[in-house]
Structure formats: C-alpha cells, structure tokens
VMD Tcl script that draws the C-alpha trace (Angstrom):
set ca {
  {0.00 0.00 0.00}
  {1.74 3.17 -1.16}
  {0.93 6.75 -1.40}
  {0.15 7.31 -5.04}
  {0.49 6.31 -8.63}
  {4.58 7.21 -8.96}
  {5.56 5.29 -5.69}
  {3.62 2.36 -7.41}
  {5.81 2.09 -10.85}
  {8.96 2.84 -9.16}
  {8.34 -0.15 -6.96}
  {6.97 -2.26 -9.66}
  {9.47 -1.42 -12.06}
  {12.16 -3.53 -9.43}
  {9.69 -6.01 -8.59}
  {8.81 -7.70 -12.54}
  {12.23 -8.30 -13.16}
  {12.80 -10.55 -9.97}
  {9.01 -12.17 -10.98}
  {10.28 -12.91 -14.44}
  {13.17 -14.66 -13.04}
  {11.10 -16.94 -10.66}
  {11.41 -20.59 -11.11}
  {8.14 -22.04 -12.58}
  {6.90 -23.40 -9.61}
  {7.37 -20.32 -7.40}
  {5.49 -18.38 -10.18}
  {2.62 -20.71 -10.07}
  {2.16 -19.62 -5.82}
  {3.18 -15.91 -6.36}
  {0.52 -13.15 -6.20}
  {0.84 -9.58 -6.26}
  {-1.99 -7.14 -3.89}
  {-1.99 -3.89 -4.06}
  {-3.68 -1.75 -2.00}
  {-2.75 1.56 -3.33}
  {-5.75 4.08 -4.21}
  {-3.94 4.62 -7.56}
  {-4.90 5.93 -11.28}
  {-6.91 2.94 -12.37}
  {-5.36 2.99 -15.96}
  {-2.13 3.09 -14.33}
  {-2.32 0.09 -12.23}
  {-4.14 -1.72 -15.20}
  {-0.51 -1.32 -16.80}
  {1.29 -2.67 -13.55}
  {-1.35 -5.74 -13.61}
  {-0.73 -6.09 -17.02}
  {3.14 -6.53 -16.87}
  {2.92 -8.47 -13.66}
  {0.90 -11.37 -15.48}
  {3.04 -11.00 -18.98}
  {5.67 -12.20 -16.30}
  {3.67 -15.25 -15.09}
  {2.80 -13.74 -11.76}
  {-0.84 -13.24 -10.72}
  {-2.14 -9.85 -9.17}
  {-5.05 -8.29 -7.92}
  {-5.82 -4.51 -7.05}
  {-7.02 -4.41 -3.51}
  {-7.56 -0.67 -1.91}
  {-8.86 -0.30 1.83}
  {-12.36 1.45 3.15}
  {-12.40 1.61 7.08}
  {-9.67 4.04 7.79}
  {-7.37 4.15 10.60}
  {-10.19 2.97 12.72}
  {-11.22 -0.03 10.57}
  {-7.02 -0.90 10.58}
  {-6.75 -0.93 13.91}
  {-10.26 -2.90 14.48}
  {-9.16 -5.64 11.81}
  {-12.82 -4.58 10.12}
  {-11.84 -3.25 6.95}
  {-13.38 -3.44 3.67}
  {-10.88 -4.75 0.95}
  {-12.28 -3.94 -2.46}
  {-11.03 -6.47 -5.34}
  {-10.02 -6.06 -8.71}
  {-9.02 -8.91 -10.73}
  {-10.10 -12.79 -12.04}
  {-12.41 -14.73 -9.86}
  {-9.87 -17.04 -9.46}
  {-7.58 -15.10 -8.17}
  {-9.75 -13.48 -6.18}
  {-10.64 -16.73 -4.31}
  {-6.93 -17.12 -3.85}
  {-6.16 -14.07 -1.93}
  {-9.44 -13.84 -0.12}
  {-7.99 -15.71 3.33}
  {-5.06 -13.63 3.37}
  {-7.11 -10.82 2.92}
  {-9.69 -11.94 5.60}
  {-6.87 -11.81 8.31}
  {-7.09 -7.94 8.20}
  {-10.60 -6.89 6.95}
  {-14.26 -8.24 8.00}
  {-15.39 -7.70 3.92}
  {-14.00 -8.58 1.12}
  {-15.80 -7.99 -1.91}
  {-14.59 -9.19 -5.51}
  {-15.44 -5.70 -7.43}
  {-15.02 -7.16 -10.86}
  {-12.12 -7.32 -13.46}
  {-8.56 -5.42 -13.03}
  {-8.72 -2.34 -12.19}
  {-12.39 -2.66 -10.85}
  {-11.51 -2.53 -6.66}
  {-9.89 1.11 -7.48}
  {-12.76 2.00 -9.33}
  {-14.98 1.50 -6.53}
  {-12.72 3.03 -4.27}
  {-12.71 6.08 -5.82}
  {-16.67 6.47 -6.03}
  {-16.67 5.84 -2.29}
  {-13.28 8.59 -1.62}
  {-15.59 11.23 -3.50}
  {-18.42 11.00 -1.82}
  {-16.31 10.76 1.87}
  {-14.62 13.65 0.22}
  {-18.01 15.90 -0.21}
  {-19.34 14.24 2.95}
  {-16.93 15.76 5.38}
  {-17.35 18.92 3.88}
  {-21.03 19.16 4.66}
  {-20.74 17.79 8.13}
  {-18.02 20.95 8.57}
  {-20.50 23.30 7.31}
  {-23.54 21.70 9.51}
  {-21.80 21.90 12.71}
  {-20.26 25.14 12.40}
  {-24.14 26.57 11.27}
  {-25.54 24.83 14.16}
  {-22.96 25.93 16.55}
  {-23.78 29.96 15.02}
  {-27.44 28.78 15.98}
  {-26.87 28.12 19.70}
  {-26.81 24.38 19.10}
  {-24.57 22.09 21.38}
  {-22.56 20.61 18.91}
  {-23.00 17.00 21.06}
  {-26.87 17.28 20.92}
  {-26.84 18.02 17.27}
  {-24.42 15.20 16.77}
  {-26.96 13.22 18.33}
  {-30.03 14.54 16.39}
  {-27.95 14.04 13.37}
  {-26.54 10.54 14.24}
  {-30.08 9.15 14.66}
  {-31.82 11.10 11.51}
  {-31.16 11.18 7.46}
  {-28.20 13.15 7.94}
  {-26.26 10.56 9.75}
  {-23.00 9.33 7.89}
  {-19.58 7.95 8.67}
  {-17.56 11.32 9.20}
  {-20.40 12.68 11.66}
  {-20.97 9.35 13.76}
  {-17.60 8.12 13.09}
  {-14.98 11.08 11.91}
  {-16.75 13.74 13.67}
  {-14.58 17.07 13.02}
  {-15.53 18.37 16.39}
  {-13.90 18.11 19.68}
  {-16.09 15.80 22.60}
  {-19.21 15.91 20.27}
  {-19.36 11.95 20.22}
  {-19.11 11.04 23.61}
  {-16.29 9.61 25.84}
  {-16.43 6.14 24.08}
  {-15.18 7.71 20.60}
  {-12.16 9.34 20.12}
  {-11.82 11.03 16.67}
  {-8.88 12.80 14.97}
  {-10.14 16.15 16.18}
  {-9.62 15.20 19.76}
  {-5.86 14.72 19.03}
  {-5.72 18.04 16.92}
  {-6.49 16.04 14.60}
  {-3.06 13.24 14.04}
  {-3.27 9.88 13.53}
  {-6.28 9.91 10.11}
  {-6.19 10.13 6.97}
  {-4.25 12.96 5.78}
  {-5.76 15.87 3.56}
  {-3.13 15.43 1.16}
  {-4.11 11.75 0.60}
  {-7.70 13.23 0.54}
  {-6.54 15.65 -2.18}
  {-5.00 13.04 -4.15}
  {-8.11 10.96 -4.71}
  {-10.43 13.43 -5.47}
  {-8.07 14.36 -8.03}
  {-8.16 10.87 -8.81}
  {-12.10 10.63 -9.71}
  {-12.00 14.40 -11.42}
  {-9.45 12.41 -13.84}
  {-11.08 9.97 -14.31}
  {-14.45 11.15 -14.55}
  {-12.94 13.42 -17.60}
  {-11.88 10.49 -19.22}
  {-15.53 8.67 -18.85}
  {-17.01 11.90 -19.83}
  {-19.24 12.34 -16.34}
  {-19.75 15.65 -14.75}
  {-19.13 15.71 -10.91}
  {-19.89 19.68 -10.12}
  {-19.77 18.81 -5.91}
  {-16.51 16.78 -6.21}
  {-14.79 19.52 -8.61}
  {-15.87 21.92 -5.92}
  {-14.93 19.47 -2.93}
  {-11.36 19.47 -4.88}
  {-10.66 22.94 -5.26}
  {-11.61 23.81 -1.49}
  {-9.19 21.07 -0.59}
  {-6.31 22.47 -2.90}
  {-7.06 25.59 -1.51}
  {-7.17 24.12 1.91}
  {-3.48 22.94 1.73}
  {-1.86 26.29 0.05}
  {-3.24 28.18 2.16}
  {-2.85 25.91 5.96}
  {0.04 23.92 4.61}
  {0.14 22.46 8.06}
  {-3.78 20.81 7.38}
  {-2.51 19.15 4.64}
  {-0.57 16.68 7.23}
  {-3.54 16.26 9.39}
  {-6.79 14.53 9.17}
  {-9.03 16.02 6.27}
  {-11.78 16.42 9.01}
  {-9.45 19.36 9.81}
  {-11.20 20.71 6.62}
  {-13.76 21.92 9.74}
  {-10.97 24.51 11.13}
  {-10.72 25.76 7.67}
  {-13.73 26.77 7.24}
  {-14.08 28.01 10.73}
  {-11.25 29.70 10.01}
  {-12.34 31.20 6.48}
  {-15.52 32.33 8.41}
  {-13.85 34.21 11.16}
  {-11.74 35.98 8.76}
  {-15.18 37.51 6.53}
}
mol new
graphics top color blue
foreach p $ca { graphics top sphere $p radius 0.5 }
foreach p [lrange $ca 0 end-1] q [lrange $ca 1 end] { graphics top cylinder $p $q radius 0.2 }
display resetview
C-alpha cells in the first residue's frame, strides 16, 4: 500500500524483473496485492506486466480508515479474475471483516474512488452543519446526536466527527488529538483528483466533487500544516475562512 500512482511504478518497475526470473513453480504460488488508491489505468498497466511475467495480481484498496485498521474490520475492495480473487481472499480476511470481488482489473480502485468522493463531499457538509448549528446556539453534542439518529447521519459525523467531545467519551476522533493519527488531507486531495481524472476520461460531470477538490487544494496552500492532518481538519478551515469575513 503506497501513497500514489509514482511510488507504485517505481516499486513495480524492481519487482517484474525478480518475478520474471522466478522458477516455474514459485510463479505458479506468487501473487501480487496492491492496496494503493492509484490511477486505475495506471495500475491496469502494472497488472498487465505483472501477469506477462507469469505472476498473478489483484488490485485491492482499503475502506475503514485508521479505525477499521486498527479494528481488523476493513473493507478490501477487489479487482481482478475470480480465481484469483478466491486465492487471496484468506489472506485478505486476516485484516478486513469484507471482502468484496469488485469485478475485473482495475475494478476494486474504481470503486474506491466512487466511495473517496463521496467521503470527500461528505466531510465537507458535516463541517458546514456543525459550524451553522454551533452559530445557531446548538450544542454541537446534541446536534451530533439529532444528526446521528436522523437522514443526515454518515460515517464522518458518527464516526470522523470534526468536532472536539461531540461523540461522547467512548469515541475518540482525529479532532480530539488536533487532529493526528487519520487520513491525511493530502491523501484526501489526491483521490479526489483521482475521480476528477477519471471522470474526464468517462465523460461524467461531478460539479460537488470539482468543488470538494478545489476547497481542498485551496485548503493545503493556504494551511500547509492541514494538509498533514486529518481532512476532518477541513472543519478549522472553514471556521477559520468564516472568522476571517
């Protein structure tokens, strides 16, 4: 699992030549996973070369975040043959509860990215809500609650909650440790960019993830430091924007 679509060809571009000088045998009980939230087009390539070399492989990205890692109850999203899938599905099940065979190559990153863009709006909006509600005189633990039990409830309220003590003593969020230890902003950046790419390529229009992009980008030129953090740090830029009007 590696931070973006260079880190994966540089490593790749050591790995095939070792695969292509495997014995036979060894080939036969050697797979590749990746877990990287890459360019899918870019990691069809990798796949591509891996198998030219007799080596299987299978795209595999991650939903759960650091929470899910730590829990052993992540989602691991599949790309590649069925058979191959059933072949890395116990290794797989040792650190996620769900592992779903997405499709072909390239089809696990595909899904990934769908559900990255709408976490990627999502968190936004749950920002916005609890900074309006806090304007309105709301305790931003009983709208938590009023949110967590109605239409509006989603993962980064009831699970990612941007702010501080809203959840409850049981749940400790990013925010509550200034926000370390989640998935960086940066990484958040990187695959929205990721589905505005490849939505261009597929010809589909996504006018709240272009605009979920930008405010990130903008986000980490202007707080450099957020880009480090959790992206439900997005919330103190906002705040922060809002003070400044």
């Amino acid at each position: 699992m590696l931070p973006s679509s260079a880190q994966v060809r540089t490593v790749y571009s050591s790995i095939i030549p070792a695969l292509r000088n495997l014995h036979p045998d060894d080939k036969q009980h050697t797979v590749c996973i990746d877990s990287t939230t890459l360019d899918v087009s870019v990691a069809q390539e990798v796949a591509k070369e891996v198998i030219t070399s007799g080596v299987r492989m299978v795209d595999a990205p991650v939903s759960g975040g650091v929470t899910g890692a730590k829990a052993g109850t992540l989602a691991f999203l599949v790309g590649g043959t069925a058979e191959d899938f059933k072949s890395v599905e116990p290794t797989l099940a040792l650190m996620g509860q769900r592992i779903v065979h997405c499709g072909p190559s390239g089809a696990g990153l595909g899904a990934k990215i769908c559900n990255n863009l709408i976490l990627g709006v999502q968190q936004i909006v749950v920002a916005e809500a609890m900074i309006l509600g806090q304007n309105l005189g709301l305790d931003p633990a009983v709208l938590s609650s009023v949110i967590g039990s109605s239409t509006g409830n989603c993962w980064s309220l009831s699970v990612n909650n941007p702010v501080p003590h809203a959840l409850g003593p049981e749940k400790s969020p990013p925010c509550e440790r200034d926000y370390e230890g989640g998935f960086a902003t940066a990484l958040m950046e990187k695959d929205m960019g990721l589905a505005s790419d490849i939505a261009t390529k597929t010809g589909t229009r996504l006018p709240l993830g272009d605009a979920a992009l930008e405010l990130y980008a903008k986000m980490i030129k202007e707080r450099p430091e957020l880009g480090k953090k959790d992206f439900s740090s997005v919330y103190e830029y906002i705040r922060g924007e809002l003070k400044s009007v």
